[in-house]
N, C-alpha and C positions, 0 to 999 in steps of 0.2 A: 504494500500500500504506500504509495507514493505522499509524499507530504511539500506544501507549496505557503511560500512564505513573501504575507502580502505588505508592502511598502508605498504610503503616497507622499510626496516633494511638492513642495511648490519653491519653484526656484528662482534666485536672484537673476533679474533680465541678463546683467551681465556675465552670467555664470551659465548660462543655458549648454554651449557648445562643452564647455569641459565636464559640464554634468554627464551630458548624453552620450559623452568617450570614456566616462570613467565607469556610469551605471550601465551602459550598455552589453551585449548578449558575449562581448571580446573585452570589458572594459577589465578596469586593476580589479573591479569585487570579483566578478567572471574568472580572472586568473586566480585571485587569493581562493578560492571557492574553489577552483577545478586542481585544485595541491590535494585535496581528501579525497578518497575511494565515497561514492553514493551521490555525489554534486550529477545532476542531471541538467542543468542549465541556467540563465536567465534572460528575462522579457522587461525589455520596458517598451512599457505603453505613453504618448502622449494625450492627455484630455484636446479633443477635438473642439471643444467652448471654454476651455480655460487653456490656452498653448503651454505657460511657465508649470502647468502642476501634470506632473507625471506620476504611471503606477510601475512598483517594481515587482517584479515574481521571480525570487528565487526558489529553483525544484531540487529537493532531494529524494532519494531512493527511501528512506526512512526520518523519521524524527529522532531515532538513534546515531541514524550517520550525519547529522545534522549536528548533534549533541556530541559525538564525538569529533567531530571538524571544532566545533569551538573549544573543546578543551584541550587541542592537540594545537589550534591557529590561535589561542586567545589574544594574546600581542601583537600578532599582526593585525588582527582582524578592532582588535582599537585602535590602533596606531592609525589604519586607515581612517576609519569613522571618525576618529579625532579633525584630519588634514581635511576631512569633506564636510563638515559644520559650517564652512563659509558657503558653501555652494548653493543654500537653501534657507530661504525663510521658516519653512517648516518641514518635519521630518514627522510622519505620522504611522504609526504601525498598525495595519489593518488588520491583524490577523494572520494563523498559520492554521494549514487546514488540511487534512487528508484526504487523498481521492476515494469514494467512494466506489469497489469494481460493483461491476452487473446493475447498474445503476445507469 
């Protein structure tokens, strides 16, 4: 059962292009994230009526291999989120949710 972890941004105008290289499907989270065995991908979405506020979806194979990426990447994985606080007016966590199969 796959598990998927939802993030929305609204981002500084000036910050739009290095947001979208950094959270995108190749960006530095995509690399920090594809270092652990279970990382499946990610998605960003731009809002179509609001351009500056984007959705993130990071996929894991589990919410163990999730759990175990951050207790194996914990420093990296702040160290980042630290240097990306300028990039965003706001950082909101939507939720992490498990696919549902036969559904």
């Amino acid at each position: 059962m796959s598990l998927t972890i939802f993030w929305q941004y609204d981002v500084k105008p000036d910050a739009v292009e290095q947001f979208e290289r950094i959270y995108g499907s190749v960006g530095d989270w995509a690399e920090l994230f594809g270092r652990a065995p279970g990382y499946l991908g990610t998605e960003l979405h731009r809002d179509v009526a609001t351009p500056r506020r984007y959705i993130v979806l990071d996929r894991w194979r589990s919410a163990a291999a999730f759990e175990k990426f951050r207790a194996q990447f914990n420093s990296e994985y702040a160290a980042l989120d630290r240097a990306c606080t300028v990039l965003s007016e706001r950082e909101l966590p939507l939720g992490t949710y498990e696919q549902l199969e036969n559904y």
